[in-house]
C-alpha positions in Angstrom: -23.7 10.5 -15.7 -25.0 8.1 -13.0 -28.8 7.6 -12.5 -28.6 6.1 -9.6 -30.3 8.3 -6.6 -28.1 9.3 -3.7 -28.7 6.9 -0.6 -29.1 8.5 2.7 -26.7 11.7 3.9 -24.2 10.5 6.1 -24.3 11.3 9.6 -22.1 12.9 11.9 -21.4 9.5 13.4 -20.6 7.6 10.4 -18.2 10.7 9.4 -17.0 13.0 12.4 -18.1 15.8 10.8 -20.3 18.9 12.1 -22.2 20.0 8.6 -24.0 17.7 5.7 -21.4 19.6 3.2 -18.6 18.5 5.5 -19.8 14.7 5.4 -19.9 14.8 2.1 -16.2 16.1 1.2 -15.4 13.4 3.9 -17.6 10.3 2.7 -16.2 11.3 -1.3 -12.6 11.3 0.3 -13.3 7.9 2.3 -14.2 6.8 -1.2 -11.5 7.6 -2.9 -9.1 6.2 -0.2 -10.6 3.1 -0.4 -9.7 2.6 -4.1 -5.8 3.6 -3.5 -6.3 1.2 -0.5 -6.8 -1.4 -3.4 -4.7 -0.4 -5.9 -2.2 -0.4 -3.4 -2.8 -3.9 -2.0 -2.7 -4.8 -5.7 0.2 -3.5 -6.4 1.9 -5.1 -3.4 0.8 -8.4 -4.4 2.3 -7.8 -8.0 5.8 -6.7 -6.3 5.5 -10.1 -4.3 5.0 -12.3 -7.3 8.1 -10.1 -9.1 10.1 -11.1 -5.6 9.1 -14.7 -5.9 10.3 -15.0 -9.3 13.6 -13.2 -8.6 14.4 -15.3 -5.6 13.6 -18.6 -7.3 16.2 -17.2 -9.8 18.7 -16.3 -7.4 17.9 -19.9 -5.5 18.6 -21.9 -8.5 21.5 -20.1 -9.9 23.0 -20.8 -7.0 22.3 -17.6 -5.1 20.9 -16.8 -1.6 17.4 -16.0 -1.1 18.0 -12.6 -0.1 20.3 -10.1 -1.9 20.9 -7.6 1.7 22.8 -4.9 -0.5 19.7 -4.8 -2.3 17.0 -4.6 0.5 19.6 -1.7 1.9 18.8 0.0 -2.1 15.6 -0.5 -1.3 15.2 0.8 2.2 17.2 3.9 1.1 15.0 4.6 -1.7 11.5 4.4 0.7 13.3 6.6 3.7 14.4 9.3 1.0 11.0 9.5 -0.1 8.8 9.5 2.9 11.2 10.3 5.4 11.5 8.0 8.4 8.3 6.1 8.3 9.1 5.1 4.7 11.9 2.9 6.3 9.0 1.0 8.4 7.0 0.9 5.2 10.1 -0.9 2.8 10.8 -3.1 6.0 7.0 -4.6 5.9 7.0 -4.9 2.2 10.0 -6.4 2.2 8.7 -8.9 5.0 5.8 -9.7 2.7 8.2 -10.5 -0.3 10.8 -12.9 1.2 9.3 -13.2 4.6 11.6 -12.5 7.5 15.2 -13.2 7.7 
């Protein structure tokens, strides 16, 4: 149980909403969005580090840099879940873990 007291309502500015119960569902929401915001980001920087280590792999077994069969797997599996703006999604992460191509 937090002790802490409330700060200021938001306002209709701050929010977009019409009614102090409104502002609250959205201010709660906003919250909550901002902590998958970070988990996300977090979790994107562990699947670059898990990239980086697979690449140097590839690199020094004698391998390319980028397995293309692979980032088609991967592409695939993003645009079967979320439909076509999953495929823009993949592509960006993708970006961010081997940079482009």
């Amino acid at each position: 149980m937090s002790t802490a007291t409330p700060g200021p309502a938001p306002t209709a500015d701050q929010t977009g909403a019409r009614t102090e119960e409104a502002a609250g569902v959205i201010t709660g929401a906003r919250e909550r969005i901002d902590a998958l915001d970070d988990r996300i980001i977090g979790l994107v920087q562990e699947r670059m580090a898990v990239s980086a280590v697979v690449q140097e792999a590839r690199i020094t077994s004698g391998g390319r840099r980028v397995n293309l069969s692979r980032e088609m797997e991967v592409l695939g599996h993003y645009r079967e879940a979320l439909g076509k703006p999953g495929t823009s999604l993949a592509m960006t992460l993708l970006e961010l873990c081997r940079g482009r191509i």
